[in-house]
C-alpha positions in Angstrom: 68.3 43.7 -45.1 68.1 46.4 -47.6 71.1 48.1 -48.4 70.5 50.1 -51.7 71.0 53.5 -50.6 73.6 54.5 -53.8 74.9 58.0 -53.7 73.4 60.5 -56.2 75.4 63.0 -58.0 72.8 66.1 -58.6 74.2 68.4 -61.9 73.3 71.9 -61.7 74.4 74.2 -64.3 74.3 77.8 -63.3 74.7 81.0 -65.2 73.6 84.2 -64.1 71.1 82.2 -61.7 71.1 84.8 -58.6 67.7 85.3 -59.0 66.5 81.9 -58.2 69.3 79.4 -57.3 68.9 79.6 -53.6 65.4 78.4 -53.8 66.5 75.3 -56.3 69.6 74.3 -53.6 67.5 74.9 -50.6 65.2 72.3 -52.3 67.6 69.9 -52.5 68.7 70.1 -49.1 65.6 69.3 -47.5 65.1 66.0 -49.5 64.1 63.2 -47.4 66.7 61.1 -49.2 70.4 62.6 -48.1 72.6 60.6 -50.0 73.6 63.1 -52.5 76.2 65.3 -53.8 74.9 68.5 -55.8 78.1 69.3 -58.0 77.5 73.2 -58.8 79.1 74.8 -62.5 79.2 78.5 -62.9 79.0 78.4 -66.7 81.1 82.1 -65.9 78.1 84.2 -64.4 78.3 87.8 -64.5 75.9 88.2 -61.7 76.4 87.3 -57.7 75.9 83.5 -58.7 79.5 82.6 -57.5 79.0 84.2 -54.4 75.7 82.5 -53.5 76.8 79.0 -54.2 80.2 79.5 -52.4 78.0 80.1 -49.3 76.4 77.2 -49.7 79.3 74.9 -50.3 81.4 76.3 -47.1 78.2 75.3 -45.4 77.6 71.8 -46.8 80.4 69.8 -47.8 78.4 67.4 -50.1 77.7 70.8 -52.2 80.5 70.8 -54.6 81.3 73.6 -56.8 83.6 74.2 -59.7 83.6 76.9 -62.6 84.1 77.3 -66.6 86.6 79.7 -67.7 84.1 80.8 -70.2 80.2 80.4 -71.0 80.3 77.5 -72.6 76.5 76.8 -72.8 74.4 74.0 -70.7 75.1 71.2 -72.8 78.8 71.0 -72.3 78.3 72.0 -68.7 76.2 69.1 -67.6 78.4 66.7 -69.4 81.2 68.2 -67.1 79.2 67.6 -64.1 78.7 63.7 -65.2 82.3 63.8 -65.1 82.9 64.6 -62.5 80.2 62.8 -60.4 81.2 60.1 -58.4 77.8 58.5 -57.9 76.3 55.7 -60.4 73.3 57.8 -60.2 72.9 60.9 -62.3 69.9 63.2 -61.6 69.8 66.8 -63.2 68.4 70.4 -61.5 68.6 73.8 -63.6 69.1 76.5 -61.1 65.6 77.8 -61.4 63.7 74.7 -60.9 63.0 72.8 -57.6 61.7 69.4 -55.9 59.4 67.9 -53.5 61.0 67.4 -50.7 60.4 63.4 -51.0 61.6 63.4 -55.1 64.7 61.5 -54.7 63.2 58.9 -51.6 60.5 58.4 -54.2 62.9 57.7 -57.2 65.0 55.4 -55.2 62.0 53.3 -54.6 60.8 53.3 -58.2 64.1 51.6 -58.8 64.5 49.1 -56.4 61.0 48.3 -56.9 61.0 48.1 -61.1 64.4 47.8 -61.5 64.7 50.9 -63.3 67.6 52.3 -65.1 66.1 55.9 -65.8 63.4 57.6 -63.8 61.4 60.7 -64.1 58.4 62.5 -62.3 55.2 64.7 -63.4 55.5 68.3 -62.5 53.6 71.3 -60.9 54.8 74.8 -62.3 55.3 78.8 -61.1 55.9 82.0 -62.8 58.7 84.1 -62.0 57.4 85.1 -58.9 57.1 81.7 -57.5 53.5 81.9 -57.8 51.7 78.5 -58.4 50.0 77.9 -61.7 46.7 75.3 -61.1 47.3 72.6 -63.2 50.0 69.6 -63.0 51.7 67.8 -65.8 50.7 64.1 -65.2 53.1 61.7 -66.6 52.5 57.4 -67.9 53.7 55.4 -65.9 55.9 54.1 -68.5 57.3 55.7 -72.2 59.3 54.3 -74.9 61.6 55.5 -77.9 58.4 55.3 -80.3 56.3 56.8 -77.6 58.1 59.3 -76.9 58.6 60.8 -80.5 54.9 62.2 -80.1 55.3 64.2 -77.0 58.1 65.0 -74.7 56.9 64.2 -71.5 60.0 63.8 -69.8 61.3 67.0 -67.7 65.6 67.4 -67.6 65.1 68.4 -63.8 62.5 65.6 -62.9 64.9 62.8 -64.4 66.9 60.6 -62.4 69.0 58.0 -64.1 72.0 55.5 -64.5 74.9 56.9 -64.8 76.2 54.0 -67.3 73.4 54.7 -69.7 75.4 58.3 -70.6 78.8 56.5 -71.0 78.6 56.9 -74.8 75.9 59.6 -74.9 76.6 63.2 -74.5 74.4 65.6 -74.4 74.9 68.3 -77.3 73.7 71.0 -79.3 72.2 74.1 -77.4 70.4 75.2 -80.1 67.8 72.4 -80.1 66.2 70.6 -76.8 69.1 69.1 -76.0 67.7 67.2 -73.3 65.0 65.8 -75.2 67.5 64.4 -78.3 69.5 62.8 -75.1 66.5 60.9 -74.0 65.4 59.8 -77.5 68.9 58.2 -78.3 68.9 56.8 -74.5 65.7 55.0 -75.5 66.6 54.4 -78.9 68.6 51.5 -77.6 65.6 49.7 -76.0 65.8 51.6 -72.6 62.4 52.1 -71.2 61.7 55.4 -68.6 59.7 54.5 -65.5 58.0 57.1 -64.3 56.3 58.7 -60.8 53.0 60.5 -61.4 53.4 63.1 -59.1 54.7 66.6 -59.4 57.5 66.3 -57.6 59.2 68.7 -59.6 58.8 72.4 -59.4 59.2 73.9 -62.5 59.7 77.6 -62.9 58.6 79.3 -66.1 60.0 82.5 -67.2 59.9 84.5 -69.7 63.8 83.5 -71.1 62.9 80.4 -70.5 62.5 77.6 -74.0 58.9 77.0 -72.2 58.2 80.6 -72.6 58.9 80.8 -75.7 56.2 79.0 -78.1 58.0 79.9 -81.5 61.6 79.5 -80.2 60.3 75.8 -78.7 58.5 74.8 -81.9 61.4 75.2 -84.5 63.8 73.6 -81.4 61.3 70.4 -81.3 62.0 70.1 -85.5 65.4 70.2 -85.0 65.8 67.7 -82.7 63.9 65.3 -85.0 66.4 66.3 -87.4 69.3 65.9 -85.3 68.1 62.3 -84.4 68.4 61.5 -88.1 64.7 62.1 -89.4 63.8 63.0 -92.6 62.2 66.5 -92.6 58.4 65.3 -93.4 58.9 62.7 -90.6 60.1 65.6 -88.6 57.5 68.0 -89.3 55.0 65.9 -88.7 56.1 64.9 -85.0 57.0 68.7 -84.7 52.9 69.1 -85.3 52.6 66.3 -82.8 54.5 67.7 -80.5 52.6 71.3 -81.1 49.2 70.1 -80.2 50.4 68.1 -77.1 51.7 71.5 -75.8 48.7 73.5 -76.5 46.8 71.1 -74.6 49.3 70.5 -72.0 49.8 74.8 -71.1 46.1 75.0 -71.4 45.7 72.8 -68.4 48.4 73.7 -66.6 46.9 77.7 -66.7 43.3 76.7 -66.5 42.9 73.7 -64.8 
């Protein structure tokens, strides 16, 4: 009989997420897949976030919720939540994204069916009004460290992963894609990320938002290169890379 049903601890960081975090917990409550625990961080909102997700948790006890005593930026604040998760499986949802209902059912088969340490899904995308764009980010079925160093095809909010494999990897630096330089040195030490080609992530782009701004995103991708120990021509040139993989990747995701 199958019994690999392992609890997943989901990290959300929230800061002054009013707006939009209803619609990213309501999308994790109507997964297929229930064994989860959404552990909640107010990064010390200014806005009616506390009161929204306080509603929530008096209403689900697996929603868990706990607050910085000053902004301390979403690095730091998803490394608290891996703390304190008490699953061996990590997956992370910023507080204006959402999933397809079936995202973690799916995941949980990837693994047991690849024996998969780190998972992560292809996306569909909406503006700020939660209107859908046409296009879809399709994903391979498979990437590597040396793969991945030409495009970042792996969404923070889509990936679902071992909790071990962050034992002696932080996330850091808010200035760059922090996310991305996590999953480069995850790989770097021979992991491969299995992926599901299907956008069962929701990804919201705003206008504060790193996707929504080109410039902003462009000097982050550099930096990361940098912070991973590149030299700055190697870096510059996957920063090109990575430039031309966007353009086409936003073109067909608004004009598909």
């Amino acid at each position: 009989m199958d019994v690999f049903f392992p609890l997943v601890s989901i990290i959300m960081p929230a800061y002054n997420a009013g707006k939009y975090i209803s619609d990213s917990i309501a999308s994790v409550i109507s997964q297929t897949y229930q064994n989860w625990e959404l552990i909640i961080i107010n990064d010390y909102s200014k806005d009616n976030t506390p009161k929204i997700i306080e509603n929530y948790a008096n209403a689900d006890s697996r929603i868990k919720v706990f607050s910085n005593s000053k902004n301390v930026g979403v690095s730091e604040t998803r490394n608290k939540g891996i703390e304190l998760a008490t699953g061996n499986w990590i997956a992370f949802l910023d507080s204006d994204d959402m999933w397809h209902p079936q995202k973690l059912e799916k995941q949980i088969e990837k693994i047991k069916s690849n024996s998969a340490d780190f998972i992560f899904t292809g996306a569909s995308y909406v503006n700020e009004k939660g209107e859908a764009y046409s296009g879809v980010f399709c994903v391979p079925e498979k990437i590597s460290f040396n793969e991945l160093l030409f495009q970042n095809v792996i969404s923070c909010s889509s990936v679902l992963l071992n909790k071990r494999l962050m034992k002696n990897i932080k996330m850091e630096n808010d200035a760059i894609h922090e996310d991305f330089a996590t999953w480069l040195r995850i790989l770097r030490t021979g992991i491969i990320a299995y992926a599901i080609d299907e956008p069962l992530l929701i990804y919201r782009i705003t206008k504060d938002s790193k996707s929504g701004n080109k410039f902003k995103t462009i000097k982050m991708t550099y930096n990361v290169f940098r912070f991973i120990g590149l030299n700055p021509i190697i870096s510059t040139y996957f920063m090109i890379r990575h430039v031309m993989a966007s353009v086409l990747k936003y073109y067909k995701i608004y004009y598909n």
